[in-house]
N, C-alpha and C positions, 0 to 999 in steps of 0.2 A: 431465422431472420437475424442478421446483424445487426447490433444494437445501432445507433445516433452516432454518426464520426463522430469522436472528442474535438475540442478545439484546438488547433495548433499550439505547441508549449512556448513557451517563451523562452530564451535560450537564458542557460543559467551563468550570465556574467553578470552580477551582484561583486561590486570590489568591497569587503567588508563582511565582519561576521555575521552568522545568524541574528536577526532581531527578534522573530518571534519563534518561542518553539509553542506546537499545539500539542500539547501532550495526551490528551484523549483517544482513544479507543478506535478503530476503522467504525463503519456504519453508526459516527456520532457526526454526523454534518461536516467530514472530513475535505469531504470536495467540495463543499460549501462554501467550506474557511480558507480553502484555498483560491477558490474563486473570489475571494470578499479578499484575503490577501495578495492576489496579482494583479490586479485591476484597479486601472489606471483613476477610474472613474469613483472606486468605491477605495480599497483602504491604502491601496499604492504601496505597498511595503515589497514586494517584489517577489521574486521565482522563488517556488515554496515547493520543495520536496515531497514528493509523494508517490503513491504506489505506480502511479499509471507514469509516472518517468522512469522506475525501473523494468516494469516487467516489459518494456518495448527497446528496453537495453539492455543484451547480456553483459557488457561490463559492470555496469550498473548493479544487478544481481549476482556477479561473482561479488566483487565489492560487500556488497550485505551477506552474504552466506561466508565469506570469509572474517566478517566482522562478528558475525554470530557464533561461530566457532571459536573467537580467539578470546583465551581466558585473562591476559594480559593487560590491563590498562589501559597500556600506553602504546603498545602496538595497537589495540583494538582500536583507539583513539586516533592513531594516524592514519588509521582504512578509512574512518569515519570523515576526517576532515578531507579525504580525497572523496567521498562520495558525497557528501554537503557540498563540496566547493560550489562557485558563485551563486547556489540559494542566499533569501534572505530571509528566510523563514521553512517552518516544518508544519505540516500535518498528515495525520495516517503513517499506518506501516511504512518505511519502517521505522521511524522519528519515534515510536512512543514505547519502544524494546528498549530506546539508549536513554533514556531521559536523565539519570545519574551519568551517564558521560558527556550528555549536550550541555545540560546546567555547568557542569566543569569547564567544559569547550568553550564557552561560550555565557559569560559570569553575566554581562548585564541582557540579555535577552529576555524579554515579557516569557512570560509562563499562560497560556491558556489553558484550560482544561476542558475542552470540548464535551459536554455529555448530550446522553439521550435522552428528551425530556420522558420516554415513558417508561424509564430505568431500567434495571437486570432484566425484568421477563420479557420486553420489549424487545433488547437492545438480543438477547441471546435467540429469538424467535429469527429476527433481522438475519443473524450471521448465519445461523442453520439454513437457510434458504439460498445464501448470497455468498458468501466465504465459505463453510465449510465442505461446499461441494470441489472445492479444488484439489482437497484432501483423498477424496474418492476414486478407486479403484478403477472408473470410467475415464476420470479425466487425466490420471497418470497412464493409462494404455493410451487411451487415444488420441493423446498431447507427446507420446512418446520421442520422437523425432523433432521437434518444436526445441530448439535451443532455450529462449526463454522461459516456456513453459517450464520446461525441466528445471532451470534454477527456480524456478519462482516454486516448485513442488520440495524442492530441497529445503529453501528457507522456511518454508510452513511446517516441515518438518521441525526444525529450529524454534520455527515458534511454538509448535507444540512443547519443545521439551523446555524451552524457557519459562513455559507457564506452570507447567509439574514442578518444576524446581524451585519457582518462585513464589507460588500462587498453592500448589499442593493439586491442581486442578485435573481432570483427569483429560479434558480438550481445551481448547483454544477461545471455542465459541461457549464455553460453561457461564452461565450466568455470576459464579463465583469469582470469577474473572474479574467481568465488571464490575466487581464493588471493591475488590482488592486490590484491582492496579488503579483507582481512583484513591482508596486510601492511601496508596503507597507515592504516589504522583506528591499527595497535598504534605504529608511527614517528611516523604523529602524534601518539598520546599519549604517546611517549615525548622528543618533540620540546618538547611542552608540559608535561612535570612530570607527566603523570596517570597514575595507578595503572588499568588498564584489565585486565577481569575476563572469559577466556573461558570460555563458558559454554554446556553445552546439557541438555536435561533430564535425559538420564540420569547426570546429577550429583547430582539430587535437590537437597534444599534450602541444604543445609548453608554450602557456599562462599558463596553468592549471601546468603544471608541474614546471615553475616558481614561480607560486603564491602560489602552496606547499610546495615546496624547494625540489621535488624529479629531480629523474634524467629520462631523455626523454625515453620511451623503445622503443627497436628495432619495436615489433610488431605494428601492425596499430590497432586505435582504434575501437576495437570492435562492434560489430553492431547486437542487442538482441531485444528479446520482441516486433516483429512490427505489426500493427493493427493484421494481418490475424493471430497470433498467441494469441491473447488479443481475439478476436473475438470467436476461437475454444476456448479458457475457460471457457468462460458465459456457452455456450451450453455443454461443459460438467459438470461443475458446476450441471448442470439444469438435465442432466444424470443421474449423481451419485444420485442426490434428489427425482428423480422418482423413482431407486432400490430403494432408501430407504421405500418408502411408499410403494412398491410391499411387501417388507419383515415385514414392522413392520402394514400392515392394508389388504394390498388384499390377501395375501399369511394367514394367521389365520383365516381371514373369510370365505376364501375357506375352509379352512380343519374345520371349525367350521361347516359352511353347510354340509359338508361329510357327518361327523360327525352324523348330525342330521339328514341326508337321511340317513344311516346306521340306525340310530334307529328307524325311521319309518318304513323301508322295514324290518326289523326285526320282529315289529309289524303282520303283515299283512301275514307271514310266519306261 
């Protein structure tokens, strides 16, 4: 069954740089913060970068696989600002890989640090169910033919080695993760002067809407994207990837064989 259409994105013409970057983790309230950050009604700060505007744009995902690769700065820096362009804010993959290039990018941007209120064993439970099955042997065959798909299997690749190399970790979705890119988030902002805001919803508004300088809204904070809906995407992901291969290999070879049973019983007529 296909998960809940998303909502239509909002086109990313933001003239100006990022305002907020969410530097937290995927499965910490990332579509949350995004939805409390494009919306009009709630924090209005505007189109906010995230996973689900790459992986439905192959440019979008070369962009990040080529940004993930490049060891350079300031090239990496200028992929980065072509793939940010008119966001005004970030949360989720891949915003919280770059955080030492978005802080540079982008000097006065609030800092949030998105967490999981029920920490590491929570937060790693979440992804093994939700994330790291993108990683799996099923949904690289059967995503095979799927443009996007395929980058979006490439960069996870990326971010596994980003996490060995930064983290010592041995996956992506490792509970050691979550404590280490949280530490590493708050020393760098404290490395760099920034005042850096952790946050997760069952804060409610109040903190967060201080530390933006918006005004509190009436509505309650939102509440989006939770396992069981992360859960029904993998498998339909893995859906769409099996049409694909019924149409571009079983579906030709069928009518190929026809085909050739028509010419043989033709034969024999």
């Amino acid at each position: 069954m296909a998960p809940p259409a998303p909502k239509p994105q909002i086109p990313t013409t933001f003239n100006g740089p990022i305002q907020v970057i969410g530097a937290g983790l995927p499965r910490c309230a990332t579509t949350t913060l995004k939805e409390m950050l494009e919306n009009k009604t709630l924090l209005n700060v505007g189109p906010t970068m995230h996973m689900n505007r790459c992986l439905s744009s192959p440019a979008n995902m070369r962009l990040l696989y080529d940004a993930l690769r490049e060891k350079d700065a300031q090239r990496r820096q200028a992929i980065l600002f072509k793939l940010f362009a008119g966001c005004a804010a970030t949360a989720d993959f891949p915003g919280h890989l770059f955080i030492e290039d978005l802080i540079e990018m982008y000097p006065d941007a609030k800092v949030v640090l998105n967490i999981r209120k029920g920490g590491a064993d929570d937060w790693e439970a979440s992804m093994k169910s939700t994330i790291a099955p993108f990683m799996s042997w099923k949904y690289r065959v059967a995503c095979f033919w799927s443009i996007p798909d395929y980058w979006h299997y490439q960069c996870e690749i990326e971010w596994q080695r980003f996490c060995k190399e930064k983290f010592g970790a041995a996956n992506f979705w490792s509970k050691e993760v979550y404590d280490k890119h949280n530490a590493w988030v708050v020393k760098l902002c404290q490395e760099k002067g920034k005042d850096v805001l952790l946050w997760e919803p069952g804060m409610g508004w109040v903190a967060l809407c201080e530390f933006l300088g918006k005004r509190e809204p009436e509505a309650g904070v939102p509440r989006t994207n939770d396992r069981g809906k992360m859960e029904q995407v993998v498998n339909w992901r893995i859906s769409l990837g099996l049409k694909l291969w019924m149409s571009k290999i079983c579906v030709p070879v069928a009518i190929s064989a026809l085909g050739g049973y028509g010419v043989v019983r033709a034969m024999h007529l």
